[in-house]
C-alpha positions as CSV (number, residue, x, y, z in Angstrom):
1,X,-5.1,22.2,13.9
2,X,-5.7,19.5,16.3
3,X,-7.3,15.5,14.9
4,X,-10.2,16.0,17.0
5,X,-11.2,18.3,14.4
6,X,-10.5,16.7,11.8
7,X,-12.2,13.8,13.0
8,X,-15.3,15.7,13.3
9,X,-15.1,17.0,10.2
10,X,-14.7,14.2,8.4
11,X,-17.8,12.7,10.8
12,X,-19.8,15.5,9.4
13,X,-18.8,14.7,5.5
14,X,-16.4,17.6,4.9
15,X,-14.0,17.6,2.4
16,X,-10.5,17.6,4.1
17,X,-7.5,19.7,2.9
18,X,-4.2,18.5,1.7
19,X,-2.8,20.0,5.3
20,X,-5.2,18.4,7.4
21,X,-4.7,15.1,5.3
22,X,-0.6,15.7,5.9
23,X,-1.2,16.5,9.5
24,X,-3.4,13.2,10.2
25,X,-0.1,11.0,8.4
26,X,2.4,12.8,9.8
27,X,0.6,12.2,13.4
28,X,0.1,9.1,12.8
29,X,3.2,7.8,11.8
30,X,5.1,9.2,14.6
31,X,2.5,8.3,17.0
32,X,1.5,11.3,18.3
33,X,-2.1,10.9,16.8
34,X,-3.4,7.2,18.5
35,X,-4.7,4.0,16.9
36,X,-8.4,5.0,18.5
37,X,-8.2,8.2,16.7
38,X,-6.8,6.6,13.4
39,X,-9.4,4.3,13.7
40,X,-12.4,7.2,14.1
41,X,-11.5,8.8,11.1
42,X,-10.3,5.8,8.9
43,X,-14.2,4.7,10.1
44,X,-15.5,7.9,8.9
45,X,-13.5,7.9,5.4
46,X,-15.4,4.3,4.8
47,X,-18.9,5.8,6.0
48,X,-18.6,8.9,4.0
49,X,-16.0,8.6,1.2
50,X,-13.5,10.8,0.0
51,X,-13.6,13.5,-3.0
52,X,-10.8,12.8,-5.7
53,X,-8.8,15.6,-4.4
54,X,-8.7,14.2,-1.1
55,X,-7.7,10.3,-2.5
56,X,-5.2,12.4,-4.5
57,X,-3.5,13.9,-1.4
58,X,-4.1,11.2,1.2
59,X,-2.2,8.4,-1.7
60,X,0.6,11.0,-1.9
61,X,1.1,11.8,1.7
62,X,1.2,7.9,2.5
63,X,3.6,7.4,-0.4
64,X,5.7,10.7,1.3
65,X,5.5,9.4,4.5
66,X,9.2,7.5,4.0
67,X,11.4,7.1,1.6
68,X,10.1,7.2,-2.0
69,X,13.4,5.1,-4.5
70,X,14.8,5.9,-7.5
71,X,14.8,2.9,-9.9
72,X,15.7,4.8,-12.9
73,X,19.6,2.9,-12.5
74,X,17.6,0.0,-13.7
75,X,15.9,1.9,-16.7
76,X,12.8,3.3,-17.7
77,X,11.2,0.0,-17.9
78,X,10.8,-1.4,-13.6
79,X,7.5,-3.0,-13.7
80,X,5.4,-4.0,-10.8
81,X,1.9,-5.4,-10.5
82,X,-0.4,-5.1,-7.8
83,X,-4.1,-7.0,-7.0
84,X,-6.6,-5.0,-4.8
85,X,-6.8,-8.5,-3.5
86,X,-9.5,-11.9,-3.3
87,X,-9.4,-15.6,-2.7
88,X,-7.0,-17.1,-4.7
89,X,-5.0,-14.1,-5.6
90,X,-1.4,-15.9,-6.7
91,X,-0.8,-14.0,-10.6
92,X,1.7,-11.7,-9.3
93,X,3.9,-15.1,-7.5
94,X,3.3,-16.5,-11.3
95,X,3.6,-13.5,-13.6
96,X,6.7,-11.6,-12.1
97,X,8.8,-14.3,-12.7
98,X,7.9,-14.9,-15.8
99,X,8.5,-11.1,-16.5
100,X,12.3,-11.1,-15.0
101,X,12.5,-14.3,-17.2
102,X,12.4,-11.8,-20.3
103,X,15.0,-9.5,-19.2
104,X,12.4,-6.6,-17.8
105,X,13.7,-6.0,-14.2
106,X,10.7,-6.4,-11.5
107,X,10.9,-4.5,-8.1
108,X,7.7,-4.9,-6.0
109,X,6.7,-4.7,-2.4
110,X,3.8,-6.4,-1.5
111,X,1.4,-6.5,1.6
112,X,-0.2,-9.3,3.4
113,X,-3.8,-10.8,3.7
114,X,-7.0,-8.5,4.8
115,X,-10.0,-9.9,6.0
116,X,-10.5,-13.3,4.4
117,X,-8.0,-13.3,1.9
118,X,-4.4,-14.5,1.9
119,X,-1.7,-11.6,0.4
120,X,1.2,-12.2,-1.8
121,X,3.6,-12.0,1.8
122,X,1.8,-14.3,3.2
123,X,2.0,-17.1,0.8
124,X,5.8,-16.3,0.0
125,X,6.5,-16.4,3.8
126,X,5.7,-20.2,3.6
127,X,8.2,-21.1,1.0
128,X,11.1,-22.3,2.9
129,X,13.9,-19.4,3.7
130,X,12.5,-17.2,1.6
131,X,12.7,-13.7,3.7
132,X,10.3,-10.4,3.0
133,X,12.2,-8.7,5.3
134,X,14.8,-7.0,3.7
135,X,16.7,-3.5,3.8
136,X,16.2,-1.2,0.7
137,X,20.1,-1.9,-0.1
138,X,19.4,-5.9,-0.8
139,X,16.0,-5.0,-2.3
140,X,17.7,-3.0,-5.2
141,X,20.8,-5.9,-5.1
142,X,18.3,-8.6,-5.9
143,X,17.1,-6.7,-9.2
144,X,20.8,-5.7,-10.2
145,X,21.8,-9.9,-9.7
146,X,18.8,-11.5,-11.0
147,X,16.5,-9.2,-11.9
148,X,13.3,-9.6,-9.4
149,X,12.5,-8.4,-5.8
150,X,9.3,-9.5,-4.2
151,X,9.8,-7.8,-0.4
152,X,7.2,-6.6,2.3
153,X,6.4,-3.2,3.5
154,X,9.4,-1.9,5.7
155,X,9.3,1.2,8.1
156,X,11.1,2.8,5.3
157,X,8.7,2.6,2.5
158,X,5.1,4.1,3.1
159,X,5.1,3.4,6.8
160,X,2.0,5.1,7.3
161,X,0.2,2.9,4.4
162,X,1.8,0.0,6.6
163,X,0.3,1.2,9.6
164,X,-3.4,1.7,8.3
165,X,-3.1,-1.0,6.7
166,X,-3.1,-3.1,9.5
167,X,-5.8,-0.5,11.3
168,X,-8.0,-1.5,8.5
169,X,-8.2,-5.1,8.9
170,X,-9.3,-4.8,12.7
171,X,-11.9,-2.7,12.5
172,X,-13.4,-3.8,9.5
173,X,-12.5,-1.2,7.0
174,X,-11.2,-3.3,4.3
175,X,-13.7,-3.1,1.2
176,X,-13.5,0.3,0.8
177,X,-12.3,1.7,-2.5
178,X,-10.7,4.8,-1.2
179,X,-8.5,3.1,1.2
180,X,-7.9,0.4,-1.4
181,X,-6.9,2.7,-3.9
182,X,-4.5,5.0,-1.4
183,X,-2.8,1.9,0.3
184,X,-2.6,0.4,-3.4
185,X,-0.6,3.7,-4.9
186,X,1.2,4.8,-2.0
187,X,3.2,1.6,-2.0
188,X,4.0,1.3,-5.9
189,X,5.2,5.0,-5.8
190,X,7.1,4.4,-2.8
191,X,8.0,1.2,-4.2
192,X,9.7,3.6,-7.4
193,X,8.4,1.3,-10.4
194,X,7.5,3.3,-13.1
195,X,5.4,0.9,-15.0
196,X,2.1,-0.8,-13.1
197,X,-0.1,-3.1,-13.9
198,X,-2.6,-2.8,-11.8
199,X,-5.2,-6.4,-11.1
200,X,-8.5,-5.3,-10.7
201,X,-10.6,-8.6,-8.9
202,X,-14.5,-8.3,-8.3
203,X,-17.3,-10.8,-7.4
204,X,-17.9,-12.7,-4.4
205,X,-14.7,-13.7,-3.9
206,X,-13.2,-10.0,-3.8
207,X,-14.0,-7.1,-1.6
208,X,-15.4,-5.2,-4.4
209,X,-18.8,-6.8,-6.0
């Protein structure tokens, strides 16, 4: 197995496997599989789609590509929420607040802006000494003392989502509802919440009309 054919495959609007899919994440996050070769077949997913056995496996894989946390100290009620992103785009700096207000602990990682929008990091980042950048160890000791995290991606958590993430955004893969969906999933079960809600945003303001 080799990603040139994969690539070609993909190219040609064949369904990939589950190993192929794995190979491709693996590669990619230990960089032995290059960002022009990423970026081919990320281009040919966008041109061509993906089945729902190949989101299935690709959104898995991400998620498997680091460490995937247990939450359950914190219950069986860690809630996250997540916006497949638009202008505007601040419910999740309003609403998880008011959710740790109520007792409910929150644990999410966010990601930043792609293409014309602004992410949740982003905006956060420009609050005075507040930091996304924190190890896994502090993210679970900010829900145990005041129950709410709001971090960024770290090489620990879905570091190939993190990488293709960024791919995405330079080559002008963004709106695509595959990728959204995989980068979107990958994170939260990375992430270990085990209630999502999930922000939906269409129109012109979104990538999805």
């Amino acid at each position: 197995m080799n990603i040139l054919e994969i690539i070609a495959k993909k190219r040609d609007k064949k369904e990939l496997s589950k190993e192929e899919i794995d190979y491709f994440i693996q590669g990619y996050t230990n960089e032995s599989i290059t960002d022009y070769q990423a970026a081919a077949l990320v281009m040919a997913i966008y041109l061509n789609g993906m089945t729902d056995e190949e989101l299935f496996n690709l959104t898995f894989s991400m998620a498997n590509s680091g460490e995937v946390l247990d939450l359950s100290e914190f219950g069986t009620n860690v809630v996250d929420k997540h916006s497949t992103g638009g202008v505007g785009d601040k419910v999740s700096i309003v609403l998880l607040p008011i959710i740790a207000s109520l007792g409910i602990p929150v644990a999410k990682m966010s990601g930043r802006g792609l293409g014309f929008t602004g992410g949740t990091i982003d905006k956060l980042e420009a609050i005075p000494g507040y930091n996304t950048s924190v190890s896994i160890d502090s993210f679970k000791e900010y829900v145990h003392k005041i129950g709410i995290s709001m971090i960024g991606q770290t090489m620990n958590l879905a570091p190939a989502d993190k990488k293709i993430y960024a791919l995405r955004d330079t080559i002008s893969c963004v709106d695509n509802i595959p990728l959204i969906a995989s980068s979107i999933m990958s994170k939260k079960i990375a992430a270990g919440a085990n209630k999502i809600v999930l922000e939906v945003t269409y129109g012109k303001g979104a990538f999805m009309k």
